[in-house]
C-alpha positions as CSV (number, residue, x, y, z in Angstrom):
1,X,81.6,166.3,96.1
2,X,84.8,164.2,96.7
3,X,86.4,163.9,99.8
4,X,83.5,166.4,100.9
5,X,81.6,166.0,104.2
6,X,78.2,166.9,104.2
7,X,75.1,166.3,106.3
8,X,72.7,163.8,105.9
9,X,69.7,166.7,104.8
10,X,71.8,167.9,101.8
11,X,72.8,164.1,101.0
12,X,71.6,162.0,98.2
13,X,72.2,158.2,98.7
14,X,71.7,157.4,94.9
15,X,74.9,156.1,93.2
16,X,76.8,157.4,96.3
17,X,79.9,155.1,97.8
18,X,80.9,156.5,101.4
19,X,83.8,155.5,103.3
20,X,84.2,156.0,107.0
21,X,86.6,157.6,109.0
22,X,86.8,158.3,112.5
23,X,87.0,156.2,115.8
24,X,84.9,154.7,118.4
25,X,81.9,155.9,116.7
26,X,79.0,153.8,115.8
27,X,78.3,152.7,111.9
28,X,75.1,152.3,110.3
29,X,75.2,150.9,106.8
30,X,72.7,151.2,104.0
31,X,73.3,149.6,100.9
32,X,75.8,151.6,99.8
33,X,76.3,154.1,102.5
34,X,78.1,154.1,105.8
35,X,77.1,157.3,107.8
36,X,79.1,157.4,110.9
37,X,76.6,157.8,114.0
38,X,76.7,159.6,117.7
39,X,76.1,156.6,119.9
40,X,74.5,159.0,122.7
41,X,72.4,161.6,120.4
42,X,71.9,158.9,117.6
43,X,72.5,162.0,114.8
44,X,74.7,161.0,111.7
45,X,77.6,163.0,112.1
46,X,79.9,162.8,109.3
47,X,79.8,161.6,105.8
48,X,83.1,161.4,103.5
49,X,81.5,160.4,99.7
50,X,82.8,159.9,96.5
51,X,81.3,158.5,93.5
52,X,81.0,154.8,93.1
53,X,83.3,153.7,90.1
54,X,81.6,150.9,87.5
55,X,84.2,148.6,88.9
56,X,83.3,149.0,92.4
57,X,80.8,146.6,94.2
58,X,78.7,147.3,97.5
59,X,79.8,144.3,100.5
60,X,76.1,143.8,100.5
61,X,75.8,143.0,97.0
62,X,79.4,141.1,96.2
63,X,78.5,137.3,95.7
64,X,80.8,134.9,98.0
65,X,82.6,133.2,95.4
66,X,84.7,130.0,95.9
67,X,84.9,126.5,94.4
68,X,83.8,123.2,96.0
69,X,87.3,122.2,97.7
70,X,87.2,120.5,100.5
71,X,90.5,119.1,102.1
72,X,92.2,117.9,105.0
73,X,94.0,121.1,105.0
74,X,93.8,121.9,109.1
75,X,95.2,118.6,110.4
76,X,92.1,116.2,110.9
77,X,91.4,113.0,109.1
78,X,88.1,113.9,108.0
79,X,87.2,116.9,105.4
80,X,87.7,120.0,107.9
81,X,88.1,122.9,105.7
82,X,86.0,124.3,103.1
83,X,86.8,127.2,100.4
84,X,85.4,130.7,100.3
85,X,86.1,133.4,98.4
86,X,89.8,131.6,97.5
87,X,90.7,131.0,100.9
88,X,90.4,127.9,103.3
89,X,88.1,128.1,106.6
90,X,88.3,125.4,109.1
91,X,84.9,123.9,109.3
92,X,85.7,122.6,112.6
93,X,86.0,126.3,114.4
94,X,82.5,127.2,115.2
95,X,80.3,128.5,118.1
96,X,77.7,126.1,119.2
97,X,75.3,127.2,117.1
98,X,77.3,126.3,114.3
99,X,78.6,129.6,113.6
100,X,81.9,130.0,111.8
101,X,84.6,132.0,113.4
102,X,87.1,134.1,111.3
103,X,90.3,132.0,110.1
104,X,93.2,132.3,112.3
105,X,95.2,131.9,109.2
106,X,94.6,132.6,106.2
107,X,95.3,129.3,103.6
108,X,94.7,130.4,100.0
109,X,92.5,127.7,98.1
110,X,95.1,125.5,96.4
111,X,92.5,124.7,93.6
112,X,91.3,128.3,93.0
113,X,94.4,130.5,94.4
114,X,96.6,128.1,93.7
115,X,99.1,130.6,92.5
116,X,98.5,132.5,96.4
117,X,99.2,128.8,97.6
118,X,102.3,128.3,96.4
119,X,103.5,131.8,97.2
120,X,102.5,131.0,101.0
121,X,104.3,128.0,101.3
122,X,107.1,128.8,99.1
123,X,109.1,129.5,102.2
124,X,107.9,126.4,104.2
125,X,110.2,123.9,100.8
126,X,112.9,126.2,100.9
127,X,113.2,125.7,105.0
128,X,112.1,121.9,104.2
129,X,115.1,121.8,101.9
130,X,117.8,123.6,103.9
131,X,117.0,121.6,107.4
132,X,117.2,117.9,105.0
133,X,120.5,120.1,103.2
134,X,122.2,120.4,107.1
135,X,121.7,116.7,107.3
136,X,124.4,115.6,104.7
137,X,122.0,113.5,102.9
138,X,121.0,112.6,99.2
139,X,118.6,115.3,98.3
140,X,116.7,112.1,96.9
141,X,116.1,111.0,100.5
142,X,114.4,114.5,101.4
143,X,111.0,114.4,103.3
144,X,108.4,115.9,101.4
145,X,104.7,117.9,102.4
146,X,102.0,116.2,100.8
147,X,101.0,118.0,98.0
148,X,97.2,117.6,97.3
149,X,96.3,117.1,93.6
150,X,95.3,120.7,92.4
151,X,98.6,121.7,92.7
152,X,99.8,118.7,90.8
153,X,97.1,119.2,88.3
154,X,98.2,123.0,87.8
155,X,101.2,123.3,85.1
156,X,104.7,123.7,86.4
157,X,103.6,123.6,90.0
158,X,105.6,120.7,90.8
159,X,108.7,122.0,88.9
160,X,108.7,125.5,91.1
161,X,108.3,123.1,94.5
162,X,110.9,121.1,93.6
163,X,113.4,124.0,92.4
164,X,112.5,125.5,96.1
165,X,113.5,122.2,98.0
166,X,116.8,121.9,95.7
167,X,117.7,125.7,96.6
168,X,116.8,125.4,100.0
169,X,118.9,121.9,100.4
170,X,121.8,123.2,98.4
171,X,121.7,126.1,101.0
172,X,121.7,123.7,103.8
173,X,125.0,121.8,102.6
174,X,126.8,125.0,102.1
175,X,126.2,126.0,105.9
176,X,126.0,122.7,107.6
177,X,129.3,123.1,109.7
């Protein structure tokens, strides 16, 4: 039965995972299943299955997870952003309902993807280094980002930021003229 397509008569939905392929076609999902539909005739008309693995969990199912940051992560002076599933959402981007949109950018949680955070602004100390490095100052008189206190809390997180800047400013001085 993998990477079979079969009709929906001949189809059992029991421990079934089905992906779907095709465009501009309608989707109905069930549980489990995703048959892709005919917008005009309404017929399902196209299945691709395979078996779902033990490790595999339905969209339905999978439980949001995420930890109870809140920071001031998106610019305000208030608590505007909120963590789900390891990545920040600005609290402040909603319809008028209350609705949120989809992140424009995607922030990992610094307290639980604090190894994604660093990675994403890894770059952001080296160019924060190498702009102070052009300068000709002390590196001690570098301006720093604020670095909220999970990443402080986390082991060596400080040391890798402050290795960045040093590269990054020693990269400056060597192409400042």
């Amino acid at each position: 039965m993998n990477n079979a397509s079969i009709t929906h008569e001949s189809f059992d939905f029991k421990n079934m995972n089905c992906s779907l392929h095709g465009l501009n076609e309608h989707c109905q999902s069930s549980d489990s299943l995703i048959a892709v539909i005919d917008g005009d005739a309404q017929q399902v008309v196209m299945i691709e299955c395979h078996p779902v693995k033990t490790n595999e969990v339905s969209m339905k199912n999978k439980v949001q997870i995420g930890c109870d940051y809140q920071g001031h992560d998106f610019g305000a002076h208030y608590l505007d952003s909120q963590c789900f599933d390891g990545y920040l959402w600005d609290m402040d981007a909603c319809d008028g309902s209350g609705n949120l949109y989809e992140p424009m950018e995607t922030i990992p949680c610094p307290k639980c993807n604090s190894d994604a955070w660093l990675e994403n602004y890894r770059w952001l100390f080296i160019n924060d280094g190498a702009n102070h490095g052009c300068t000709g100052l002390p590196f001690n008189k570098i301006g720093r980002l604020y670095i909220n206190e999970e990443i402080r809390a986390k082991p060596g997180a400080v040391k890798k930021i402050y290795r960045w800047l040093k590269r990054g400013y020693y990269y400056g001085l060597k192409n400042r003229h």
